[in-house]
C-alpha positions as a Markdown table, in Angstrom:
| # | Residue | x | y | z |
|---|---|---|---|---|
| 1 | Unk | 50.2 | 37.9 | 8.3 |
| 2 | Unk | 51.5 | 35.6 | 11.0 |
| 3 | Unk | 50.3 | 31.8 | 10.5 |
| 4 | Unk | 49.1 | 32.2 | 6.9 |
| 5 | Unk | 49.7 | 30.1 | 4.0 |
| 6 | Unk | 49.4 | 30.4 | 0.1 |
| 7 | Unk | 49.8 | 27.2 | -1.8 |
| 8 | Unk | 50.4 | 27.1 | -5.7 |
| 9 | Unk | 50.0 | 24.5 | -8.3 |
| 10 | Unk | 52.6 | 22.0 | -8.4 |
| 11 | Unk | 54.8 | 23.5 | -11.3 |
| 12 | Unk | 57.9 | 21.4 | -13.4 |
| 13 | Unk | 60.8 | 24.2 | -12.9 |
| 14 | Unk | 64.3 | 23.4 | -13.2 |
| 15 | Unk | 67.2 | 24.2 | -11.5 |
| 16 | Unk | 68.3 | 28.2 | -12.5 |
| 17 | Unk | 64.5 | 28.8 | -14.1 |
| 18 | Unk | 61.7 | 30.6 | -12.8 |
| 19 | Unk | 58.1 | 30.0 | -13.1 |
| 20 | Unk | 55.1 | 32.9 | -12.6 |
| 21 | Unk | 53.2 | 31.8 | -10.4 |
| 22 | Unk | 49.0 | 33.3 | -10.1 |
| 23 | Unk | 48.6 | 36.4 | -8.7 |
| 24 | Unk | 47.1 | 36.2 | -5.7 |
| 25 | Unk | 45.9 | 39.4 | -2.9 |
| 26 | Unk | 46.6 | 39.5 | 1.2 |
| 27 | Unk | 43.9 | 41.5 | 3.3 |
| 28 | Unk | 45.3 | 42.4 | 6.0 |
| 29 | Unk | 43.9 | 44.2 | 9.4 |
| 30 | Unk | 46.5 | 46.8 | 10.0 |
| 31 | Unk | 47.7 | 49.1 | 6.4 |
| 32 | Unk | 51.3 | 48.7 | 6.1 |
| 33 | Unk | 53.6 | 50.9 | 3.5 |
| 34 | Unk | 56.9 | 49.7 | 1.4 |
| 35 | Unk | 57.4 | 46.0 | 1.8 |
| 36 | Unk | 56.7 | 42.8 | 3.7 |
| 37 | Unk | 59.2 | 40.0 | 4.1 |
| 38 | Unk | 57.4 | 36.7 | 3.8 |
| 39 | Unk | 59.0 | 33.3 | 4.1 |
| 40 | Unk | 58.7 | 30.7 | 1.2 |
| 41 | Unk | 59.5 | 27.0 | 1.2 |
| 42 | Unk | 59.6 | 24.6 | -1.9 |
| 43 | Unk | 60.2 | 20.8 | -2.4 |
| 44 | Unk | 60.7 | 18.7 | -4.7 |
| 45 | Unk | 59.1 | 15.1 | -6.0 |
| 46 | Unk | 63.1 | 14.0 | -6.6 |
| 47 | Unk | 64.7 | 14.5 | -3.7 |
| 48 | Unk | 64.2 | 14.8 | 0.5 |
| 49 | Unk | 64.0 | 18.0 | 2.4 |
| 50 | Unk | 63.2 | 21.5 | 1.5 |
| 51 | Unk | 64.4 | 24.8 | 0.2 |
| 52 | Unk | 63.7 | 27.7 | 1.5 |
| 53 | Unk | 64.6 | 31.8 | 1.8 |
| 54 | Unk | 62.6 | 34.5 | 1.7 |
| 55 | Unk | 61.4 | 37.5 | -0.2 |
| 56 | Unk | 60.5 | 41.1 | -0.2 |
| 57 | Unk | 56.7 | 41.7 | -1.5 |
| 58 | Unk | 55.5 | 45.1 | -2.3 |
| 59 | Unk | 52.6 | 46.4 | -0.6 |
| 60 | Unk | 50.1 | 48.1 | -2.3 |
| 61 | Unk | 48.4 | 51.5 | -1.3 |
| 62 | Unk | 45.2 | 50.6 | 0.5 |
| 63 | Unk | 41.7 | 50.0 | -1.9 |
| 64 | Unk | 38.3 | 49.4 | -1.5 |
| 65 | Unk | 36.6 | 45.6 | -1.5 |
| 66 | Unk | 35.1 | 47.2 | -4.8 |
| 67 | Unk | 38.3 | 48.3 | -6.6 |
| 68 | Unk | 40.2 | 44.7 | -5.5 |
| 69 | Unk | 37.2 | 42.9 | -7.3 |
| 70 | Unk | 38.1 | 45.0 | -10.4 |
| 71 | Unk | 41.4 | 44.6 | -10.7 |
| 72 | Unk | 40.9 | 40.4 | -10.1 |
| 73 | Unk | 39.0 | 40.5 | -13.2 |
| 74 | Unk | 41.0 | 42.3 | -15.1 |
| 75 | Unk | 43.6 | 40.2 | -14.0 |
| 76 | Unk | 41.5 | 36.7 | -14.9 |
| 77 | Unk | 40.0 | 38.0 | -17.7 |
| 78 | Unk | 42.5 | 40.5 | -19.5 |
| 79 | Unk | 39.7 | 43.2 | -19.9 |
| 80 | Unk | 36.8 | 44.8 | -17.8 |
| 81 | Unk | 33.6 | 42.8 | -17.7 |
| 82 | Unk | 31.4 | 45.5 | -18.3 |
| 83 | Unk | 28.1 | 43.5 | -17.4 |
| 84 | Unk | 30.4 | 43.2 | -13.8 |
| 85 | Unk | 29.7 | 47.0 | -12.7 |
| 86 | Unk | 30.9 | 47.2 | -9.1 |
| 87 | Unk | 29.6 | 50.2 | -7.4 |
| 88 | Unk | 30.8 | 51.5 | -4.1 |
């Protein structure tokens, strides 16, 4: 996942709180297994610079185009759509 970016939602967090931020899904070319260190970096409207670290993300057992679209809507809308029938 060399060069790519996610950016989030400018969020009000405080210092020693955390905020969920929205789910969100990687395709990648090559299937990988356990977990993938991606690098983060944050700033704030109060103050110059950045923070940054990084973080360990699971990766999740490879799935069809089909059964991602599923689980998105379950995810946005809490229950299956079931006028939404993917087929494979």
């Amino acid at each position: 996942m060399d060069g790519s970016t996610v950016i989030f939602p400018a969020e009000d967090v405080r210092v020693g709180l955390a905020e969920d931020l929205a789910p969100f899904v990687a395709v990648i070319k090559h299937s990988l297994s356990g977990t993938l260190q991606v690098a983060w970096t944050a700033t704030a409207t109060n103050m110059e610079g950045t923070a940054q670290g990084t973080v360990a993300l699971p990766v999740a057992p490879a799935q069809s185009l089909f059964d991602l679209l599923k689980e998105v809507e379950l995810a946005v809308h809490g229950v299956e759509d079931e006028g939404d029938d993917f087929e494979e």
